[in-house]
C-alpha positions as CSV (number, residue, x, y, z in Angstrom):
1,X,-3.5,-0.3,4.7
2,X,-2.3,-2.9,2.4
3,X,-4.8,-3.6,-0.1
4,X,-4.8,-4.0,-4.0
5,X,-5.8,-1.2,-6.0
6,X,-8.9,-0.1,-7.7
7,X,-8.9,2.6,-9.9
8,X,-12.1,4.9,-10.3
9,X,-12.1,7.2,-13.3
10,X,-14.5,10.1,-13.1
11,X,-17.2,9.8,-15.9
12,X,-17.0,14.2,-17.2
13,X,-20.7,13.8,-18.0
14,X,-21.1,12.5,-14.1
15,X,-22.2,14.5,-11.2
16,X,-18.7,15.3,-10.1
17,X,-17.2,13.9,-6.9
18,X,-15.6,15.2,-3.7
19,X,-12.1,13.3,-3.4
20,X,-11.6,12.7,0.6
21,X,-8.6,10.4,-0.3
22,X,-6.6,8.9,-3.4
23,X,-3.7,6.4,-4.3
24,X,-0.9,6.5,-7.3
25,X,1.5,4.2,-8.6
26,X,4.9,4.3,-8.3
27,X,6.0,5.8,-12.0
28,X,2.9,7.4,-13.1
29,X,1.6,11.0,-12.7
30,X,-2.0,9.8,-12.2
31,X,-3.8,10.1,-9.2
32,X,-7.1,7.9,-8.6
33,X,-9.9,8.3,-5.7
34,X,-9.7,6.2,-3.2
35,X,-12.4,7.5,-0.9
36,X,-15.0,10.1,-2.1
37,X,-18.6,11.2,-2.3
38,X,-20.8,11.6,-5.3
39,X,-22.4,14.6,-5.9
40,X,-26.0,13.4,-6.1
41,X,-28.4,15.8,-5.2
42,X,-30.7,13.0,-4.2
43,X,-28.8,11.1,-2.5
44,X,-25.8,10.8,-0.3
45,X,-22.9,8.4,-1.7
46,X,-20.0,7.5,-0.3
47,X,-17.6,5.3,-2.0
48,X,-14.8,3.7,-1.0
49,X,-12.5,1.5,-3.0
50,X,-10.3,0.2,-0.3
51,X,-11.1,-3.3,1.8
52,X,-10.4,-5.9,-0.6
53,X,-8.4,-7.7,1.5
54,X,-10.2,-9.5,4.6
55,X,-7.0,-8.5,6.7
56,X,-8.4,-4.6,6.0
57,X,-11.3,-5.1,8.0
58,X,-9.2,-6.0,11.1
59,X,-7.9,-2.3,11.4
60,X,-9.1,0.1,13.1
61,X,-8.5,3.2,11.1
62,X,-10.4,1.2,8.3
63,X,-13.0,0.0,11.0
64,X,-13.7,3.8,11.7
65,X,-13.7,5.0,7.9
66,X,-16.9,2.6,7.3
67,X,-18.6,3.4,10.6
68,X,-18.1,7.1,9.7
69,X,-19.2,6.5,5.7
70,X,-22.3,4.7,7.0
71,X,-23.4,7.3,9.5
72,X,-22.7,10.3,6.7
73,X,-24.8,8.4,4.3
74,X,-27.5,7.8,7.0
75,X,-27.4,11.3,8.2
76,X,-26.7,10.6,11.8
């Protein structure tokens, strides 16, 4: 997937995430979540910080992880 990046920093005070996927750049030690889930225990979140590009939503790996977020979140 070529896309631009977006960098998520996890708040310490937050609920804490589950990292499903992550990006770096090239001469850094730092990793960054791509795709994860919030710990909310009301809620189901799924985030995903991919997609900015209109070209994204024409694969179907990326096609797949929204159809797959959505029906996590939905519970079906």
């Amino acid at each position: 997937l070529k896309d631009e990046r977006y960098y998520y920093i996890v708040d310490p005070a937050g609920p804490g995430i589950e990292v499903l996927a992550s990006n770096s750049v090239a001469g850094s030690d730092k990793i960054y979540p791509s795709v994860f889930i919030i710990k909310n225990p009301k809620a189901r979140i799924a985030a995903i910080a991919l997609g900015h590009d209109g070209e994204s939503h024409n694969i179907p790996n990326y096609q797949m992880l929204l159809r797959n977020a959505v029906r996590w979140v939905a519970r079906k």
